[in-house]
mmCIF file of the N, C-alpha and C atoms, coordinates in Angstrom:
data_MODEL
# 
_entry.id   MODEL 
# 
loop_
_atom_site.group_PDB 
_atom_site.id 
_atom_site.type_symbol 
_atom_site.label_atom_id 
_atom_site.label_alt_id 
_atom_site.label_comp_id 
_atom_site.label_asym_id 
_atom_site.label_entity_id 
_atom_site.label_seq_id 
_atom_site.pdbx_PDB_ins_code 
_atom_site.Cartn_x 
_atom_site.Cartn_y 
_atom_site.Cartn_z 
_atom_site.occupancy 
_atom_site.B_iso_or_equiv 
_atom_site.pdbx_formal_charge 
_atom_site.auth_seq_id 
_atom_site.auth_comp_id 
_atom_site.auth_asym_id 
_atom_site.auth_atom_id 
_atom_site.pdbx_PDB_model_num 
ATOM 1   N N  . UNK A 1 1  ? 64.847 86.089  77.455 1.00 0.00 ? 1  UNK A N  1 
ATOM 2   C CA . UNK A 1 1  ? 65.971 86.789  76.919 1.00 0.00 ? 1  UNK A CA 1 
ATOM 3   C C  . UNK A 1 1  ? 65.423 87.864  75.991 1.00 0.00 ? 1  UNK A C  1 
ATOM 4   N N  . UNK A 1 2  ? 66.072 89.107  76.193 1.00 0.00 ? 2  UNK A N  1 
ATOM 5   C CA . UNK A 1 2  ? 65.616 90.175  75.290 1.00 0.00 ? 2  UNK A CA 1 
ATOM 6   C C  . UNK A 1 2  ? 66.652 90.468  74.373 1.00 0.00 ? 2  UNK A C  1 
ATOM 7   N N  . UNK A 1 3  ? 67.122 90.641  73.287 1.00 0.00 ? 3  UNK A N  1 
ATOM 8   C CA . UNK A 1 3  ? 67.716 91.266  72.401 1.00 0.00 ? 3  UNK A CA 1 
ATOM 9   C C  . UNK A 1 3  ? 67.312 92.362  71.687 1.00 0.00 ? 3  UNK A C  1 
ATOM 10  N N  . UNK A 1 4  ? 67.949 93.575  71.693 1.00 0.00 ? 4  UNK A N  1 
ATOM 11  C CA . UNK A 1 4  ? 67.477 94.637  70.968 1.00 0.00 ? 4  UNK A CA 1 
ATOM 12  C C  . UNK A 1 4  ? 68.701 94.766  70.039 1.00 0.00 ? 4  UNK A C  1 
ATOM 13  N N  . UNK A 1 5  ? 67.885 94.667  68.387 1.00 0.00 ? 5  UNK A N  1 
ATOM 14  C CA . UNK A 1 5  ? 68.596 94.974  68.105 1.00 0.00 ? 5  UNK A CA 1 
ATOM 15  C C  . UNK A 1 5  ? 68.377 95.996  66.252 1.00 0.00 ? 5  UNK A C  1 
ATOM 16  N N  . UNK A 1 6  ? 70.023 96.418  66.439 1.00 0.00 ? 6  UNK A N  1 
ATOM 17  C CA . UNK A 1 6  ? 69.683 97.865  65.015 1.00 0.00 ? 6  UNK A CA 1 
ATOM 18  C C  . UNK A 1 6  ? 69.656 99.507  66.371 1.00 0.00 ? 6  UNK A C  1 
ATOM 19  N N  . UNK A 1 7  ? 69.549 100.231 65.866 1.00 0.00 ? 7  UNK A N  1 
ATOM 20  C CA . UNK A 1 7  ? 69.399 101.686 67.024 1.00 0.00 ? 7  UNK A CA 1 
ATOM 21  C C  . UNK A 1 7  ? 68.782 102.765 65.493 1.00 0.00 ? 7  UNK A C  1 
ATOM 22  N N  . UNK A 1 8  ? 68.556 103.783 66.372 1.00 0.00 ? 8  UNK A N  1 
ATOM 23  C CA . UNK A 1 8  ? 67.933 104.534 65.714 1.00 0.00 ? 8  UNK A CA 1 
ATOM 24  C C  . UNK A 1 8  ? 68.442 104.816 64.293 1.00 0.00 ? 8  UNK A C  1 
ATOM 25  N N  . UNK A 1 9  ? 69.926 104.745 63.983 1.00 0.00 ? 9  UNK A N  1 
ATOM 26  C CA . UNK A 1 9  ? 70.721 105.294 62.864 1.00 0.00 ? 9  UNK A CA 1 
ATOM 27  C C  . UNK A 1 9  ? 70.938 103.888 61.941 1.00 0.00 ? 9  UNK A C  1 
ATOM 28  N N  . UNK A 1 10 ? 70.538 102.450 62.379 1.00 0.00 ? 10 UNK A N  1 
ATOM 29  C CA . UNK A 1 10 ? 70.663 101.966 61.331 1.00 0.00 ? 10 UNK A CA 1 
ATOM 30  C C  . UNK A 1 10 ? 69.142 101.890 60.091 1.00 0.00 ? 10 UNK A C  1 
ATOM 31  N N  . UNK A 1 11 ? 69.624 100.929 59.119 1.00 0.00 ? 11 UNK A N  1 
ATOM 32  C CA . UNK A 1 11 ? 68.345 100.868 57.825 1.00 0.00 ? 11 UNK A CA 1 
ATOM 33  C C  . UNK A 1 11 ? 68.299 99.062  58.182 1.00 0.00 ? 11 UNK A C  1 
ATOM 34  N N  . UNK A 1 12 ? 67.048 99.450  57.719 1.00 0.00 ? 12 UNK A N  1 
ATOM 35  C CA . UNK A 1 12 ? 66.966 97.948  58.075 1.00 0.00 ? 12 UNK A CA 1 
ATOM 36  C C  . UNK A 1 12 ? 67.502 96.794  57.245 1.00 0.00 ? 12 UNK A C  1 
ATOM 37  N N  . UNK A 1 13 ? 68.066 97.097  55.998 1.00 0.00 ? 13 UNK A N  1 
ATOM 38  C CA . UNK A 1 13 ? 68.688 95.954  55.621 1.00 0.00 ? 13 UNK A CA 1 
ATOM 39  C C  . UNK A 1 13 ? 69.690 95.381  56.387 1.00 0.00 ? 13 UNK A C  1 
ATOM 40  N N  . UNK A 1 14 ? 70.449 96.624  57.468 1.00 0.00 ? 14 UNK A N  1 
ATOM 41  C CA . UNK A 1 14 ? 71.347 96.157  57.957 1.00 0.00 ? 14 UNK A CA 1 
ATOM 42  C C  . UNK A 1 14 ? 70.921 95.419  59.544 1.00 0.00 ? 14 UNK A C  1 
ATOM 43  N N  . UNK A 1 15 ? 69.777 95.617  59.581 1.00 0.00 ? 15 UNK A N  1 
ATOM 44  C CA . UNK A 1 15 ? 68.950 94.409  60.939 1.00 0.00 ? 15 UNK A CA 1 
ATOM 45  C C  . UNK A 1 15 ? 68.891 93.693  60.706 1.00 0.00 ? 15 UNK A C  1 
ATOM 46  N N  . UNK A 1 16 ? 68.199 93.201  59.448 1.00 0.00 ? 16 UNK A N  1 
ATOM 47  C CA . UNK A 1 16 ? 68.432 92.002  58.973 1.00 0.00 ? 16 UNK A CA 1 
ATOM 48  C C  . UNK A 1 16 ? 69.669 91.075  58.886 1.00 0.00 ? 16 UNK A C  1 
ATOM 49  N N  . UNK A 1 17 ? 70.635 91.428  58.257 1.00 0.00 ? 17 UNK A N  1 
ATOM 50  C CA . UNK A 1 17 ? 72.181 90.983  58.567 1.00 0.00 ? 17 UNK A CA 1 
ATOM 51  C C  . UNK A 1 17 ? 72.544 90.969  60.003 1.00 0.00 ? 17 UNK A C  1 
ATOM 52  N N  . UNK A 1 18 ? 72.158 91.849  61.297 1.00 0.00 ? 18 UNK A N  1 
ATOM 53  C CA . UNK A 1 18 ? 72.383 91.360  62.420 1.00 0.00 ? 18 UNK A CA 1 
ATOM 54  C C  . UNK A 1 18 ? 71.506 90.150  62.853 1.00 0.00 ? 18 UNK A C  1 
ATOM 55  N N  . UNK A 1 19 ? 70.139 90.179  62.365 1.00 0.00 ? 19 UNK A N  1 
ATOM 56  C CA . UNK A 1 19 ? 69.299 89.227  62.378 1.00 0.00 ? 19 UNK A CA 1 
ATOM 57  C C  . UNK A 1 19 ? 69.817 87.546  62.314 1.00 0.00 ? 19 UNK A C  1 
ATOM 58  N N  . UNK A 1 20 ? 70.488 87.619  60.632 1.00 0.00 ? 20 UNK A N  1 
ATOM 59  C CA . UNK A 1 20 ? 71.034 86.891  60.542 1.00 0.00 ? 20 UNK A CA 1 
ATOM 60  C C  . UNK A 1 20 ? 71.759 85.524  60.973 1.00 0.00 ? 20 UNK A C  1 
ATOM 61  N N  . UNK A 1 21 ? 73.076 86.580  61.898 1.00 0.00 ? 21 UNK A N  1 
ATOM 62  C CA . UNK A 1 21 ? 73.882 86.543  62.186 1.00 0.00 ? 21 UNK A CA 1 
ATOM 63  C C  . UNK A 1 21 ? 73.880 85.860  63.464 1.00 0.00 ? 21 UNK A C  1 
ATOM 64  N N  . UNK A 1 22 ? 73.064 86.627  64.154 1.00 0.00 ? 22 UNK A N  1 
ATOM 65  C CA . UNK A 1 22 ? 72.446 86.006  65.511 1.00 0.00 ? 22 UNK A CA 1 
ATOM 66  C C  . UNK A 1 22 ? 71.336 84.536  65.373 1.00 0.00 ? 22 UNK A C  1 
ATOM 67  N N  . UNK A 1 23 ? 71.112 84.205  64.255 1.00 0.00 ? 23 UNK A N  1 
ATOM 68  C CA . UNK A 1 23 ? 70.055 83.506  64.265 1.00 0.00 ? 23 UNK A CA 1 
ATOM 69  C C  . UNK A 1 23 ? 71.388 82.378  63.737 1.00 0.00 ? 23 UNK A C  1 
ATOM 70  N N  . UNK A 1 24 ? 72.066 82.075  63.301 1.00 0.00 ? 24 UNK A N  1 
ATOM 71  C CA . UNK A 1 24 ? 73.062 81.248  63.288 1.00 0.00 ? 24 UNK A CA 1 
ATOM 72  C C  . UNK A 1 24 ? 74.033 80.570  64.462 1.00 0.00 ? 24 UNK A C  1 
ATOM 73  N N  . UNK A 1 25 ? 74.829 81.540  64.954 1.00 0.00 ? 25 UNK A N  1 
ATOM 74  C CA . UNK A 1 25 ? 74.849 81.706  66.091 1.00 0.00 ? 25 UNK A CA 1 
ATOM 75  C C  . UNK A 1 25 ? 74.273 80.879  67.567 1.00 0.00 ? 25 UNK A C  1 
ATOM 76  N N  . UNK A 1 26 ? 72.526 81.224  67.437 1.00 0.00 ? 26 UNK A N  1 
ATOM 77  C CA . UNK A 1 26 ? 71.582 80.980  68.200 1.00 0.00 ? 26 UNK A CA 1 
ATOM 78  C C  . UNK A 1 26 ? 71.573 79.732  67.908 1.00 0.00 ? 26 UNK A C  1 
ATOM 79  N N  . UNK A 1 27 ? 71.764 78.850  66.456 1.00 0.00 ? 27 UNK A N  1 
ATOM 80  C CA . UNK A 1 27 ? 71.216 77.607  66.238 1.00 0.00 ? 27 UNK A CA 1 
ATOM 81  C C  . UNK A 1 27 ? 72.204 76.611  66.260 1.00 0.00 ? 27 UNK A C  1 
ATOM 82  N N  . UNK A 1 28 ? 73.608 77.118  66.316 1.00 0.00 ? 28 UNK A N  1 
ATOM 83  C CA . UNK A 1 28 ? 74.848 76.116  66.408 1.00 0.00 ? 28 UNK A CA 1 
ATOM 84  C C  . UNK A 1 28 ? 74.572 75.905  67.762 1.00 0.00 ? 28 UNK A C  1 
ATOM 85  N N  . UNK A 1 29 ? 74.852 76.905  68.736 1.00 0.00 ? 29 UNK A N  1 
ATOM 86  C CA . UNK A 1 29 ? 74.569 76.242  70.010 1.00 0.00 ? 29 UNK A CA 1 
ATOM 87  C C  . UNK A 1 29 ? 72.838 75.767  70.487 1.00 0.00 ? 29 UNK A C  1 
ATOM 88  N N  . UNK A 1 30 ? 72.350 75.918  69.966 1.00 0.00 ? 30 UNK A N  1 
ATOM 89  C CA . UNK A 1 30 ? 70.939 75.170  70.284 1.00 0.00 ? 30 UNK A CA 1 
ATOM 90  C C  . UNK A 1 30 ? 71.177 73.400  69.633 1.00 0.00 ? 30 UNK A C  1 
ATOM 91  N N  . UNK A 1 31 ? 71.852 73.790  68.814 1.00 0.00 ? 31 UNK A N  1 
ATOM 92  C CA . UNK A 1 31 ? 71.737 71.777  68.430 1.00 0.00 ? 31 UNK A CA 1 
ATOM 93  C C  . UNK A 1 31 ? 73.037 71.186  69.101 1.00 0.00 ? 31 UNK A C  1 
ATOM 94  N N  . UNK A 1 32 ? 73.859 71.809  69.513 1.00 0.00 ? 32 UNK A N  1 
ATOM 95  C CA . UNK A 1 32 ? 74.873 71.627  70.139 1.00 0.00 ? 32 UNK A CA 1 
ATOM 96  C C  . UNK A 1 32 ? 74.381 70.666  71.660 1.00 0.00 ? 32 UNK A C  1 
ATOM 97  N N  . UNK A 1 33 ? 73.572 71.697  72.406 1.00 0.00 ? 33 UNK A N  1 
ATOM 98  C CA . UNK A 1 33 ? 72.417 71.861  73.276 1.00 0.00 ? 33 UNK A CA 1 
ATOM 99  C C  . UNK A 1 33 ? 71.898 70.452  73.318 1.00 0.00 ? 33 UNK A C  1 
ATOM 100 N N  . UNK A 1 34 ? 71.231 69.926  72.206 1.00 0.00 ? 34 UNK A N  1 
ATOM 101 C CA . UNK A 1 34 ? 70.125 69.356  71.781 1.00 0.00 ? 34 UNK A CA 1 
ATOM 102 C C  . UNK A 1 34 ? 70.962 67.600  71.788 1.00 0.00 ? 34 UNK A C  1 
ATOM 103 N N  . UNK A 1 35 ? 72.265 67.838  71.517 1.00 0.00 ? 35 UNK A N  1 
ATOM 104 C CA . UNK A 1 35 ? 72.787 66.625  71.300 1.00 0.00 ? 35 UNK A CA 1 
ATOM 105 C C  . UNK A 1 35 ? 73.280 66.196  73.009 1.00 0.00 ? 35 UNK A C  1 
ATOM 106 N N  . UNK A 1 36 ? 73.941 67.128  73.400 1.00 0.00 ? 36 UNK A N  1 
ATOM 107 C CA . UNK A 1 36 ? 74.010 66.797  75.069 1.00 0.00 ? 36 UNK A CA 1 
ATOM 108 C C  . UNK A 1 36 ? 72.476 66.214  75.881 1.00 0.00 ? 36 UNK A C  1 
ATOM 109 N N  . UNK A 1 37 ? 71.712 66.478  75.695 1.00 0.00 ? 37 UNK A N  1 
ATOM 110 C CA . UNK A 1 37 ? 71.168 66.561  76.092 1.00 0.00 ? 37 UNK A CA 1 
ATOM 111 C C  . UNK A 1 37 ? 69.736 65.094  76.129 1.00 0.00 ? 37 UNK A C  1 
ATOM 112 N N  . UNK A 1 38 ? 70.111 64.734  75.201 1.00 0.00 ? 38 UNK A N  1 
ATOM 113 C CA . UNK A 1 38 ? 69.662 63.488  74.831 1.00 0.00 ? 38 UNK A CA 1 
ATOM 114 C C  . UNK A 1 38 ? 70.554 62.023  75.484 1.00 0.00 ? 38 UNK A C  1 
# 
């Protein structure tokens, strides 16, 4: 999986906050994942 993310016009504090965002996201359904799965 590739994610690109931020574009030429943002600053990076605000990658970070997409960073974030996605990394939350990414981890509700990963343990979500993790419990089926067992």
């Amino acid at each position: 999986m590739l994610l690109e993310v931020g574009g030429i016009d943002n600053k990076l504090e605000e990658v970070y906050h997409t960073a974030d965002a996605l990394a939350d996201v990414f981890s509700e359904y990963y343990w979500d994942a993790e419990k089926v799965n067992k």
